[in-house]
PATORLUM-348945 format. One record per atom (N, C-alpha, C): atom name; x, z, y; chain; residue in three letters. Coordinates in steps of 0.1 Angstrom, whole numbers, plus 2048, in hexadecimal, padded with zeros to 3 digits. Layout:
REM PATORLUM-348945
a, east, up, north, c, r
CA, X, Z, Y, A, ala
...
END
This chain:
REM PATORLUM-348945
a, east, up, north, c, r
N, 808, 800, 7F4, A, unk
CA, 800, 800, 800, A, unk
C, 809, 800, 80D, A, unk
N, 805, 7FB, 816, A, unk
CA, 80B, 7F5, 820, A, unk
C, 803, 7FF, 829, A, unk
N, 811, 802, 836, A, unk
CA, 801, 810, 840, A, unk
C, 7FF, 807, 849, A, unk
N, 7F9, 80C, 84E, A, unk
CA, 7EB, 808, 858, A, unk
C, 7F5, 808, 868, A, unk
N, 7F4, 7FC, 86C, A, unk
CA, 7FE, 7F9, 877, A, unk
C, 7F8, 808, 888, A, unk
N, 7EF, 807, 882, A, unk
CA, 7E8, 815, 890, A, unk
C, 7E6, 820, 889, A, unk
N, 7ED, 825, 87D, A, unk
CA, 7E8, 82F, 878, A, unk
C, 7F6, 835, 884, A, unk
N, 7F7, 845, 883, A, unk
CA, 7FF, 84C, 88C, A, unk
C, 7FC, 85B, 88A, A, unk
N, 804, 865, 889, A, unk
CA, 807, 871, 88A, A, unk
C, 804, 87C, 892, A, unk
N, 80A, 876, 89E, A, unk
CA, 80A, 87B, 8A8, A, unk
C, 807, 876, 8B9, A, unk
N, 803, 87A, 8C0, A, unk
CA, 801, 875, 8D1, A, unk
C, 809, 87C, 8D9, A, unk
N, 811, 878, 8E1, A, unk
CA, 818, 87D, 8EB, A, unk
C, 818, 877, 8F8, A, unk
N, 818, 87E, 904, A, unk
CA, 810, 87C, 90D, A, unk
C, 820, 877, 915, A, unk
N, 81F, 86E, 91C, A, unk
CA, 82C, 86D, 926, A, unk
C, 826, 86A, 937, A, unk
N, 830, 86C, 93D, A, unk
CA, 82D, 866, 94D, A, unk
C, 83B, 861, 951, A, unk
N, 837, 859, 95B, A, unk
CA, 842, 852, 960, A, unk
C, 842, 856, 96F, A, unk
N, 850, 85D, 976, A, unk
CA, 84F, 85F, 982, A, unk
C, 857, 85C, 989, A, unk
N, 85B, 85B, 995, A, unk
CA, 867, 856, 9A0, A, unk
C, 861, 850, 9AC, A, unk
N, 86A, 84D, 9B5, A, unk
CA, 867, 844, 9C1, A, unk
C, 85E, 83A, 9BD, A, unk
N, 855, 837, 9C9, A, unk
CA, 851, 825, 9C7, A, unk
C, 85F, 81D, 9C8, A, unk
N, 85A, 810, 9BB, A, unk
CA, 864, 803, 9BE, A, unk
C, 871, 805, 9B6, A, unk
N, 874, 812, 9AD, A, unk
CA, 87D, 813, 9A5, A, unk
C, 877, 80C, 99B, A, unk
N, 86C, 807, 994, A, unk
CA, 86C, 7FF, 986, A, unk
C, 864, 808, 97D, A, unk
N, 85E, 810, 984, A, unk
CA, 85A, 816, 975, A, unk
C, 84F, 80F, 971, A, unk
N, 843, 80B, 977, A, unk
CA, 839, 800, 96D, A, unk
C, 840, 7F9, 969, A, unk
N, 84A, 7EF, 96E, A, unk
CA, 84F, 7E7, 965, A, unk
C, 859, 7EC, 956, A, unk
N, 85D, 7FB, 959, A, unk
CA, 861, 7FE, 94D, A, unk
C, 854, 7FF, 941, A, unk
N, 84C, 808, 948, A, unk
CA, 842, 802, 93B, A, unk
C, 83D, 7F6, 934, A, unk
N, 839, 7F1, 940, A, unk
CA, 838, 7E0, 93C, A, unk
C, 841, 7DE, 931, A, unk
N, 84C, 7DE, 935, A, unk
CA, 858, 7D8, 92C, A, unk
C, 855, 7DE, 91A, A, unk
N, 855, 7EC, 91D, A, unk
CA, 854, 7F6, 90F, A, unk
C, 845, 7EF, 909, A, unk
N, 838, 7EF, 90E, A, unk
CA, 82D, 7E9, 90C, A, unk
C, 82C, 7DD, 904, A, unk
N, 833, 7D6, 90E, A, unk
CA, 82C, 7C6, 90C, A, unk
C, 83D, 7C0, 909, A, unk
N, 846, 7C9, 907, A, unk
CA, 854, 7BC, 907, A, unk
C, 857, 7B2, 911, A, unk
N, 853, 7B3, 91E, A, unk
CA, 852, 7AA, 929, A, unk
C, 85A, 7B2, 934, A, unk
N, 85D, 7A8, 93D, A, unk
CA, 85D, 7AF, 950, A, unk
C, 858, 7A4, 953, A, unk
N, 850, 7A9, 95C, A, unk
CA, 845, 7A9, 964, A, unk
C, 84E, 7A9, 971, A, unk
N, 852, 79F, 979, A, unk
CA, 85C, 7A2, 988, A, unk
C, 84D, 79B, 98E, A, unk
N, 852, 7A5, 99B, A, unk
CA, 84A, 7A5, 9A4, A, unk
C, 83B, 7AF, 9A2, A, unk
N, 840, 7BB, 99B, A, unk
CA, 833, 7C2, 99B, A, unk
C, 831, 7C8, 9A8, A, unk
N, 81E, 7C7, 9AC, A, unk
CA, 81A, 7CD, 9B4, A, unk
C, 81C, 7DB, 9B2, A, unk
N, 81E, 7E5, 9C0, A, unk
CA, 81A, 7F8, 9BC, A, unk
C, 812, 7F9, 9B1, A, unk
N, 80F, 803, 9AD, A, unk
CA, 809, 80B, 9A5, A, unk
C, 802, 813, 9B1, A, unk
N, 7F1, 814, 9AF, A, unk
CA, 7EA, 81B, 9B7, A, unk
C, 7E5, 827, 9B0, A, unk
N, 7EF, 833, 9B1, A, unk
CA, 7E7, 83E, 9A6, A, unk
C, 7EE, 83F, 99C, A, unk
N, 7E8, 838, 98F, A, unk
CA, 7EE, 837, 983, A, unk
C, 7E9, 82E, 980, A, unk
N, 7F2, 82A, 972, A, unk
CA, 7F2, 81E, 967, A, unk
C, 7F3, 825, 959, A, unk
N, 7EB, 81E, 952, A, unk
CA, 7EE, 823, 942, A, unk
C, 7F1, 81B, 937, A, unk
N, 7F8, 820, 930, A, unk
CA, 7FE, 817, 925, A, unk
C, 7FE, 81C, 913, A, unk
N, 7FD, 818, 90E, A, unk
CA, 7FF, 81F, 901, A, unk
C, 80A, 815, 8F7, A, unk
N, 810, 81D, 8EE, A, unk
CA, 817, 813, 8E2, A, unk
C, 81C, 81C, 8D6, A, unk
N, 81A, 81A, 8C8, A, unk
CA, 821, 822, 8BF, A, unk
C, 82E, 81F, 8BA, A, unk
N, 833, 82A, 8BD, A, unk
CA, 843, 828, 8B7, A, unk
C, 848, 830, 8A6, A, unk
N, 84B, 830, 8A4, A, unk
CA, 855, 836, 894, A, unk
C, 860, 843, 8A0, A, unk
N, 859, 84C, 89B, A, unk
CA, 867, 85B, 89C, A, unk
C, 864, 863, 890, A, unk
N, 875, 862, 88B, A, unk
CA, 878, 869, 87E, A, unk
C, 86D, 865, 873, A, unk
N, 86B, 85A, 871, A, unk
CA, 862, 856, 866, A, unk
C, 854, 859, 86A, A, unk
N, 84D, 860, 874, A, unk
CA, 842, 860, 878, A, unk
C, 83A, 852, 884, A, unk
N, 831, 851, 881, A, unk
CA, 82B, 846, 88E, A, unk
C, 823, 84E, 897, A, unk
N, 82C, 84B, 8A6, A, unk
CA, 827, 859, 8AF, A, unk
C, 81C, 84B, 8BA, A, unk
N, 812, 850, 8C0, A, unk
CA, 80E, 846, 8CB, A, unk
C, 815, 84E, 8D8, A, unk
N, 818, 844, 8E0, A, unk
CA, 81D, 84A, 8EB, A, unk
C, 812, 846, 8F8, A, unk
N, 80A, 84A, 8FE, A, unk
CA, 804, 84C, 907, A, unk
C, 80B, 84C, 913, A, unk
N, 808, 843, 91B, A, unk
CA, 816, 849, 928, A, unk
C, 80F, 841, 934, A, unk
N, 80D, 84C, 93C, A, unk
CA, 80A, 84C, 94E, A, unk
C, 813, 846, 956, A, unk
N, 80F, 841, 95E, A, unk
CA, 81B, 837, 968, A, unk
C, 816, 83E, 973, A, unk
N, 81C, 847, 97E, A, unk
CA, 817, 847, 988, A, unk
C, 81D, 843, 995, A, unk
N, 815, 841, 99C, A, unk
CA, 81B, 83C, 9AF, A, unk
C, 824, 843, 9B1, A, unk
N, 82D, 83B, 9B6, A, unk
CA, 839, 843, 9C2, A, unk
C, 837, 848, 9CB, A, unk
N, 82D, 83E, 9D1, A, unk
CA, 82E, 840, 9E0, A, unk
C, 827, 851, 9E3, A, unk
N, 828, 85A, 9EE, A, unk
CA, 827, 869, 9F3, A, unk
C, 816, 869, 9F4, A, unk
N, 813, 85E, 9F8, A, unk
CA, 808, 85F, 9F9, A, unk
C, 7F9, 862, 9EF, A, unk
N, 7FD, 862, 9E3, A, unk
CA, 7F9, 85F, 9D5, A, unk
C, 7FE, 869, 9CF, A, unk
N, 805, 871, 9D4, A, unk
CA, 80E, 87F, 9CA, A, unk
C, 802, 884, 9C7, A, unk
N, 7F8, 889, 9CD, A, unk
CA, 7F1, 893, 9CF, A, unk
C, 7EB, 890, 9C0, A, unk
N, 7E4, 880, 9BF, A, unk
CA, 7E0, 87B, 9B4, A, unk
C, 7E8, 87C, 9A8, A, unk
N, 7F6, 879, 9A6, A, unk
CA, 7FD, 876, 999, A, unk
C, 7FC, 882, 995, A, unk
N, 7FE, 88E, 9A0, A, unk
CA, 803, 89A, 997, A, unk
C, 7FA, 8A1, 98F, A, unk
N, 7E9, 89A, 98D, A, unk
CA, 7E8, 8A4, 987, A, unk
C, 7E6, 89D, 979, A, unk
N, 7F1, 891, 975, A, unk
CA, 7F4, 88B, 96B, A, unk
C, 7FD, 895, 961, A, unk
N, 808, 89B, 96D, A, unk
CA, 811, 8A3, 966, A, unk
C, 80F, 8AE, 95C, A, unk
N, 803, 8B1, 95D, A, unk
CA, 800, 8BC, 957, A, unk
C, 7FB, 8B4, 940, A, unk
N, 804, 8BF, 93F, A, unk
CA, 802, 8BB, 92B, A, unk
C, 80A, 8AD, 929, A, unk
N, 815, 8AC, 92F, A, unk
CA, 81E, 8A1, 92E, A, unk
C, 826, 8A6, 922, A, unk
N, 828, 89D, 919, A, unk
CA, 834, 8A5, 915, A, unk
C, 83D, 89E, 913, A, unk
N, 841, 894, 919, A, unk
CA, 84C, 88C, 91F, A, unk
C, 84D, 887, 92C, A, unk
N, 856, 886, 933, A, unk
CA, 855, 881, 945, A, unk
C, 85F, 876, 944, A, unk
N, 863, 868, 948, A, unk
CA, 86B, 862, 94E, A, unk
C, 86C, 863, 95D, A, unk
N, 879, 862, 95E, A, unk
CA, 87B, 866, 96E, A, unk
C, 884, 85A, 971, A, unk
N, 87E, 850, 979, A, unk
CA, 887, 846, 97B, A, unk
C, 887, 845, 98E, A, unk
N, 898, 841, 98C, A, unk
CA, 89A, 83D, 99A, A, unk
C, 8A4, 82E, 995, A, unk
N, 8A6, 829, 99E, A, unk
CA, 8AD, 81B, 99F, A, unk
C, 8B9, 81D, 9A4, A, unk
N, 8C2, 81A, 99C, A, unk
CA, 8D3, 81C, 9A1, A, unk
C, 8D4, 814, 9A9, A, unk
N, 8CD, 809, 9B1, A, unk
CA, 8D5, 801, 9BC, A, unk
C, 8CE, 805, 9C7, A, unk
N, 8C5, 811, 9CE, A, unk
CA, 8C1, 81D, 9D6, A, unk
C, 8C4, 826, 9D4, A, unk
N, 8CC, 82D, 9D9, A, unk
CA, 8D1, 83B, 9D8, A, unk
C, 8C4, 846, 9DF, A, unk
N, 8C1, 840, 9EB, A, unk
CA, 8B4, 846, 9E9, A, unk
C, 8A6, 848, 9DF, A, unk
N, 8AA, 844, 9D5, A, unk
CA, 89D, 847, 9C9, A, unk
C, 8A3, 854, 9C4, A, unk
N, 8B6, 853, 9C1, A, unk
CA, 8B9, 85B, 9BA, A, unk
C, 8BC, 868, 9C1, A, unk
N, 8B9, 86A, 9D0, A, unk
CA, 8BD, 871, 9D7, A, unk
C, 8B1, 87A, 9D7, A, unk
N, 8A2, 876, 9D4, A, unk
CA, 896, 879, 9D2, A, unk
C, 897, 880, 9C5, A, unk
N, 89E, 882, 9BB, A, unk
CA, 89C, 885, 9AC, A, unk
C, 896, 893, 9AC, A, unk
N, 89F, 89C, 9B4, A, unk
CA, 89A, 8A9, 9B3, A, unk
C, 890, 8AB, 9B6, A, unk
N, 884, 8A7, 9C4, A, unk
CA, 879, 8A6, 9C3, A, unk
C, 86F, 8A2, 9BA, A, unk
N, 873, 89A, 9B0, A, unk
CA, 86D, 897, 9A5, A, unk
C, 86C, 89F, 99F, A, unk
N, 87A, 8A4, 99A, A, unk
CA, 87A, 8AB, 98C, A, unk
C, 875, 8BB, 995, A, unk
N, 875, 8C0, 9A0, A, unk
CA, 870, 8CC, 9A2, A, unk
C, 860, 8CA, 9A1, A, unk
N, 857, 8C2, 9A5, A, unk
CA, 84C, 8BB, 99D, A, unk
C, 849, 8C0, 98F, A, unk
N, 852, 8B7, 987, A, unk
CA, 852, 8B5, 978, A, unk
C, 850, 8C5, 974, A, unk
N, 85A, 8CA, 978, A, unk
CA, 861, 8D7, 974, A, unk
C, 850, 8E5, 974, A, unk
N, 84E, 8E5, 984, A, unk
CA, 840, 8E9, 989, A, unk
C, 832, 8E7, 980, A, unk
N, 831, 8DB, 97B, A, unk
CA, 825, 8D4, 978, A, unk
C, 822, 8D2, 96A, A, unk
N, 82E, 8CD, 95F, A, unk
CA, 82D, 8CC, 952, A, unk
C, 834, 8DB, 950, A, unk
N, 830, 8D9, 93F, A, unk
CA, 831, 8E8, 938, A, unk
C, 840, 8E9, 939, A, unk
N, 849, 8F7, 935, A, unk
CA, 857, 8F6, 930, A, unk
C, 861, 8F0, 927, A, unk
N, 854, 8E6, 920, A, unk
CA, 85F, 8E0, 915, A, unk
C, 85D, 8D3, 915, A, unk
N, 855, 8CD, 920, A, unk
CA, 857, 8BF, 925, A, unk
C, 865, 8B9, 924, A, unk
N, 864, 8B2, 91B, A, unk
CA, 870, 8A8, 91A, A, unk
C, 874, 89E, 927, A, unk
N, 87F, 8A0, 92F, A, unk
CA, 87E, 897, 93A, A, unk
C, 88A, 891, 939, A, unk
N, 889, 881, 938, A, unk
CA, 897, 877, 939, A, unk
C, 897, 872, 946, A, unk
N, 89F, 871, 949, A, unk
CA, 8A6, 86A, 956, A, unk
C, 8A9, 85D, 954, A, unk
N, 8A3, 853, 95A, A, unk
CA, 8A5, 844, 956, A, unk
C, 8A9, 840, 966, A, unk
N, 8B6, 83B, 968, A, unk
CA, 8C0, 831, 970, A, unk
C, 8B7, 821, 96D, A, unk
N, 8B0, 81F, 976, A, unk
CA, 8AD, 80F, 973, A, unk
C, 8B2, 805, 979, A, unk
N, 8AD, 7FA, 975, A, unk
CA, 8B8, 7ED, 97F, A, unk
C, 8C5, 7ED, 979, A, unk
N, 8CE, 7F0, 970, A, unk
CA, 8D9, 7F2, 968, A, unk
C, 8DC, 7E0, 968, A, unk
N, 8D6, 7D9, 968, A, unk
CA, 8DC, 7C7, 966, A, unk
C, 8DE, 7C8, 974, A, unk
N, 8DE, 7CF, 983, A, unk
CA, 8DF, 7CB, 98B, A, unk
C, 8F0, 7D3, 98F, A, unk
N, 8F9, 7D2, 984, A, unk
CA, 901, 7DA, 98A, A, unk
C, 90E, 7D4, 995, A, unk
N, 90A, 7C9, 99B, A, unk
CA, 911, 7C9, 9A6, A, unk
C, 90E, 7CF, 9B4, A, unk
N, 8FF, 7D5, 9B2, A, unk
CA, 8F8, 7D7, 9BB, A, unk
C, 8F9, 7E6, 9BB, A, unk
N, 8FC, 7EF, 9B0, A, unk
CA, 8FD, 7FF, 9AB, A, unk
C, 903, 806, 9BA, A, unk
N, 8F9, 811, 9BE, A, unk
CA, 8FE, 818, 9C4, A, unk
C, 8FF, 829, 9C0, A, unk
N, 8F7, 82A, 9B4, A, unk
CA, 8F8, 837, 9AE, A, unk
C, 900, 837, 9A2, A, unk
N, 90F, 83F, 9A0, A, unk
CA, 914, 83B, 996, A, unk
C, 912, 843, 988, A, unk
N, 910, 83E, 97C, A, unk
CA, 90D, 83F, 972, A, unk
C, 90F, 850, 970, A, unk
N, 91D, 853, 974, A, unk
CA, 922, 85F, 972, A, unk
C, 91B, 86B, 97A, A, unk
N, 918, 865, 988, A, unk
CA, 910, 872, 98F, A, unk
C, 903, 877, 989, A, unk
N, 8FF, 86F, 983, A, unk
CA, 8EE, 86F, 97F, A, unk
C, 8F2, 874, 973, A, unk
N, 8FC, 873, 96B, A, unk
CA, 8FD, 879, 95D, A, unk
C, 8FE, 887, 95F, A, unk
N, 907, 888, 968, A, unk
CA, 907, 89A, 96D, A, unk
C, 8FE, 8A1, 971, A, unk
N, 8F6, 899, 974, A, unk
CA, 8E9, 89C, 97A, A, unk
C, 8E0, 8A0, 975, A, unk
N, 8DF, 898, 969, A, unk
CA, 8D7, 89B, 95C, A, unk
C, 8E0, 8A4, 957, A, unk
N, 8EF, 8A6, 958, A, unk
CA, 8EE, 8B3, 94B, A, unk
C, 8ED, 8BC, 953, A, unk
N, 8EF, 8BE, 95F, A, unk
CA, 8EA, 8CC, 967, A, unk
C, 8DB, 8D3, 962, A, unk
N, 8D2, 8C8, 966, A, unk
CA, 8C5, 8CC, 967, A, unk
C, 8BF, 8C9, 955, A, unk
N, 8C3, 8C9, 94B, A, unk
CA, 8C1, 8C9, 93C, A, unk
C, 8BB, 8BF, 93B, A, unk
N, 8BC, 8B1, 940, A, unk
CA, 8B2, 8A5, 93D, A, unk
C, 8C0, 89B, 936, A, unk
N, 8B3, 894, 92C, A, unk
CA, 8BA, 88C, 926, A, unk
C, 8BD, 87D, 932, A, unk
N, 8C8, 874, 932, A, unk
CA, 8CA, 86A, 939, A, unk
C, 8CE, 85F, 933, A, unk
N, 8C8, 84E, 939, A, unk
CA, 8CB, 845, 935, A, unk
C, 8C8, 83B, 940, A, unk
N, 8D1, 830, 940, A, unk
CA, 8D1, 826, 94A, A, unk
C, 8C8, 81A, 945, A, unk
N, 8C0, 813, 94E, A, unk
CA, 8BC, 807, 942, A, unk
C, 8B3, 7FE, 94D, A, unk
N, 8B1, 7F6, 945, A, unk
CA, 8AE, 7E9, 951, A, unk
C, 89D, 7E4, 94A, A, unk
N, 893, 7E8, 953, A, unk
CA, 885, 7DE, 94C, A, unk
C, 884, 7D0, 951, A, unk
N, 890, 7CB, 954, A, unk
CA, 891, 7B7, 952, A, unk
C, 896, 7B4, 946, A, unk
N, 8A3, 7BA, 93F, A, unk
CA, 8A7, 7B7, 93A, A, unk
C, 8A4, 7BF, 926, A, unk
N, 89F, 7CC, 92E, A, unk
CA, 898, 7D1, 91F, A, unk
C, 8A5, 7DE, 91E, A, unk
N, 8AB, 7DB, 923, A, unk
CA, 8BC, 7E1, 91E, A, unk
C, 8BA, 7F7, 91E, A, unk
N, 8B5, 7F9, 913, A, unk
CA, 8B3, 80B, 910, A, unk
C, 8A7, 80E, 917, A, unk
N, 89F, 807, 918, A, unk
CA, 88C, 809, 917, A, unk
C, 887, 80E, 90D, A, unk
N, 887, 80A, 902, A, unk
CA, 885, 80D, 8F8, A, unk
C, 88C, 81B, 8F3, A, unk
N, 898, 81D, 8F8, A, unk
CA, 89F, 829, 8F2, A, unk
C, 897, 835, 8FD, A, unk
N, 898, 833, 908, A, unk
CA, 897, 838, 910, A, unk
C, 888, 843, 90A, A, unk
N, 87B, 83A, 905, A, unk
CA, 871, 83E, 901, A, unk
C, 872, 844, 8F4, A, unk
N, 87D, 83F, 8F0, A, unk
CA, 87B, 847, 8E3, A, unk
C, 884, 855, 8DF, A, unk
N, 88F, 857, 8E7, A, unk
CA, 894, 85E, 8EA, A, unk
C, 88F, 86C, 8F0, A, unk
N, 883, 868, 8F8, A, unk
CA, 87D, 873, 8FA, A, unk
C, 874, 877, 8F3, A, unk
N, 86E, 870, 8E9, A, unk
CA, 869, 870, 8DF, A, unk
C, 86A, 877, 8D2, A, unk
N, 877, 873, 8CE, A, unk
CA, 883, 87B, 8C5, A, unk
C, 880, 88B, 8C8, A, unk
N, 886, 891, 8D8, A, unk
CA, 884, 898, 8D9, A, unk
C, 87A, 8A4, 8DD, A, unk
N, 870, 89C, 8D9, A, unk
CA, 861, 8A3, 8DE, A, unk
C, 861, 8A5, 8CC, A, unk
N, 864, 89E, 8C3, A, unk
CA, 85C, 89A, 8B6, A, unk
C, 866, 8AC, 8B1, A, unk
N, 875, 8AE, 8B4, A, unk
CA, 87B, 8B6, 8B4, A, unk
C, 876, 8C4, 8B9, A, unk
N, 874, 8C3, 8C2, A, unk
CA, 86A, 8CF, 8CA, A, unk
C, 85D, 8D4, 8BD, A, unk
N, 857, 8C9, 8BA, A, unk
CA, 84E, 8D0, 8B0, A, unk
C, 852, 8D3, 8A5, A, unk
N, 85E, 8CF, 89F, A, unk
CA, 862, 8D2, 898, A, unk
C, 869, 8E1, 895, A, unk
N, 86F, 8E3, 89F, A, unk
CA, 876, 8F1, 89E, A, unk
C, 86E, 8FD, 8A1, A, unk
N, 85F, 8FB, 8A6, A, unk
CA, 858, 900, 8AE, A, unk
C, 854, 906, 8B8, A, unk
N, 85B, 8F9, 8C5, A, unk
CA, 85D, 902, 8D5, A, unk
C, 853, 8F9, 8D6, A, unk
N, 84A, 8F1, 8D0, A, unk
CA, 83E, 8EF, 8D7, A, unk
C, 832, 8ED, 8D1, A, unk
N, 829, 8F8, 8D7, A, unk
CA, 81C, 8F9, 8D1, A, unk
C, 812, 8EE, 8D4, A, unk
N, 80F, 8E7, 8C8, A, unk
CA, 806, 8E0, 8C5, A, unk
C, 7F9, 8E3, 8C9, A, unk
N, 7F9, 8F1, 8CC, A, unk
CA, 7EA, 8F9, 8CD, A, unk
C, 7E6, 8F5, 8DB, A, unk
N, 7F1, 8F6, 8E0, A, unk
CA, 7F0, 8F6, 8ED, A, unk
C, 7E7, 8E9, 8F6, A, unk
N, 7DF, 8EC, 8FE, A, unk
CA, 7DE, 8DC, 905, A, unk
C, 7E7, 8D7, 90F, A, unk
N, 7F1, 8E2, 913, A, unk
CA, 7F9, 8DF, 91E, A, unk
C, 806, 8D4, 917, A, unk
N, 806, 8D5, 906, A, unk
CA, 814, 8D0, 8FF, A, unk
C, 814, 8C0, 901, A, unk
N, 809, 8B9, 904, A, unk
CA, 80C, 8AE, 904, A, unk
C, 80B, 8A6, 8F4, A, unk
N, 808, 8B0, 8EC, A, unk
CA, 80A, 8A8, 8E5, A, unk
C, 7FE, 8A7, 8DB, A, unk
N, 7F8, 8A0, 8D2, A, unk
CA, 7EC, 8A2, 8C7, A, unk
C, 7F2, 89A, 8BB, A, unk
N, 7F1, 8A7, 8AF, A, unk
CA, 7F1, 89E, 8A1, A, unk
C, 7E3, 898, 89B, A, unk
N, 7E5, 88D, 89A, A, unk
CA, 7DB, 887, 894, A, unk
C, 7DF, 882, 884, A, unk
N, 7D8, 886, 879, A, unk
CA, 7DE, 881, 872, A, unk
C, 7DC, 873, 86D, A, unk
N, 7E4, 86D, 862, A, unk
CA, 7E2, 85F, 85F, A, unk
C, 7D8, 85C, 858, A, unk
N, 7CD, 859, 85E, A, unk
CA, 7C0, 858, 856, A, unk
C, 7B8, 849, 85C, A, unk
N, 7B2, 840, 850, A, unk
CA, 7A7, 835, 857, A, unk
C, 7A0, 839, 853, A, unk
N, 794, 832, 85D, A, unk
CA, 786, 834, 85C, A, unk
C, 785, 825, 859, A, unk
N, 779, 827, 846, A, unk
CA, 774, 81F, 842, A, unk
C, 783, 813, 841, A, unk
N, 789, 813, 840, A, unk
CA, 796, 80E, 839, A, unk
C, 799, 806, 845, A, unk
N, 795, 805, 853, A, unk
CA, 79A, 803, 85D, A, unk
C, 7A0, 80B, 868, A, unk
N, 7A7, 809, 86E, A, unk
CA, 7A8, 80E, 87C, A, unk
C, 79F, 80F, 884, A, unk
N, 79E, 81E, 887, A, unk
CA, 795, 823, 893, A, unk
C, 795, 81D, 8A1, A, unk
N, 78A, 820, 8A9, A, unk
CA, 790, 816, 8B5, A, unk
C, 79A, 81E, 8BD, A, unk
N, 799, 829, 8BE, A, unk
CA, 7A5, 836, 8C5, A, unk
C, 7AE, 82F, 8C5, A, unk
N, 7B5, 828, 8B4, A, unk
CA, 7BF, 824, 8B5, A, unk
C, 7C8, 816, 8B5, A, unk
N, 7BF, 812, 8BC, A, unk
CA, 7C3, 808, 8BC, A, unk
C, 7C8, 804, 8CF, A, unk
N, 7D3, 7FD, 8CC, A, unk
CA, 7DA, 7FA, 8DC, A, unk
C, 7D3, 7F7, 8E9, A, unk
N, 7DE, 803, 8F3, A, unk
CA, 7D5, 7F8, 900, A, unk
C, 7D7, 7EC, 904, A, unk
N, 7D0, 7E7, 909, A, unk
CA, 7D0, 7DA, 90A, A, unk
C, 7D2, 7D9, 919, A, unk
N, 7CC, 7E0, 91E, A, unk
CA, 7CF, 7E2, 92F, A, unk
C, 7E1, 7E5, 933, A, unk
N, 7EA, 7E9, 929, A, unk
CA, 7F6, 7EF, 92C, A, unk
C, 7F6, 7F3, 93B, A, unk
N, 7FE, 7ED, 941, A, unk
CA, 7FC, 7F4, 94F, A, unk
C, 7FB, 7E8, 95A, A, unk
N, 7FD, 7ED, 963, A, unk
CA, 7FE, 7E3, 96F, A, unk
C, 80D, 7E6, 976, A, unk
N, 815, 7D8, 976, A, unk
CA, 81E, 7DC, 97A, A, unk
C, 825, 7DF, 98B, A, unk
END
């Protein structure tokens, strides 16, 4: 027997946050659909996406929020943050002002999702490196100061998108494993579902968005 391409384990909830104009719809896009999308319009609010991945032999769905940059819309995304239990935090290496912004983010993140929110730091625009004005190394330190995992990666070219999501994935799937995070909880972000069809098909829950996001 062959499994069931939507059957899945587990739901983990993610958000995507940073300045406007660093990439992050288009990182979704890219993880979603395998595409970039240049030339995406803002994000007004949020965007939603869905996709199942494979961690440690399990099929997890990943649910993931895209929200606005722009200040005006804070008021709106944040109250996304709450039962995340993964954050991407993207700024664009060829503005140093996105990266100069981080700490406001992650003091956000930090405020808003629970204590065992998995949060990666994604460097995007990485194919633009003649253009790099944040160097690889400060942002690494940056992340190990503040305990976030870090990766550089490009949504034109695809280059650690995929890692990037699953990486924090990995370590969310670890969190429940060792048991720093309660499933009980609604704040964890996370829901086991087990692998079950209905009537020897896929339920509609599980099956893909089709909306992915707007980029």
């Amino acid at each position: 027997m062959t499994a069931a391409p939507y059957n899945y384990s587990y739901i983990f909830k993610y958000i995507i946050i940073g300045d406007m104009g660093v990439g992050k719809s288009c990182l979704l896009h890219q993880f979603t659909e395998k595409k970039f999308m240049a030339d995406c319009p803002h994000t007004i609010g949020v965007e939603f996406g869905t996709r199942i991945m494979e961690v440690h032999g399990q099929k997890v769905k990943l649910q993931i929020w895209d929200t606005a940059g722009q200040e005006r819309f804070r008021a709106v995304t944040r109250s996304y943050y709450r039962g995340a239990a993964g954050a991407l935090m993207v700024y664009d290496i060829t503005r140093r002002s996105t990266y100069n912004h981080l700490s406001s983010w992650l003091t956000d993140a930090r405020n808003l999702t629970n204590p065992n929110t998995v949060i990666i730091l994604i460097g995007n625009k990485a194919d633009l490196e003649a253009q790099r004005d944040v160097t690889y190394e400060e942002a690494k330190q940056f992340a190990e100061e503040n305990g976030l995992l870090f990766l550089e990666a490009s949504a034109k070219t695809g280059e650690n998108v995929e890692e990037a999501f699953l990486e924090a994935a990995k370590r969310i799937y670890q969190n429940i494993q060792d048991g720093s995070l309660d499933l009980n909880a609604a704040e964890s972000g996370v829901q086991h579902k087990p692998s079950t069809l209905q009537g020897g098909r896929p339920n509609a829950d599980n099956q893909p968005a089709k909306e992915g996001c707007s980029c």
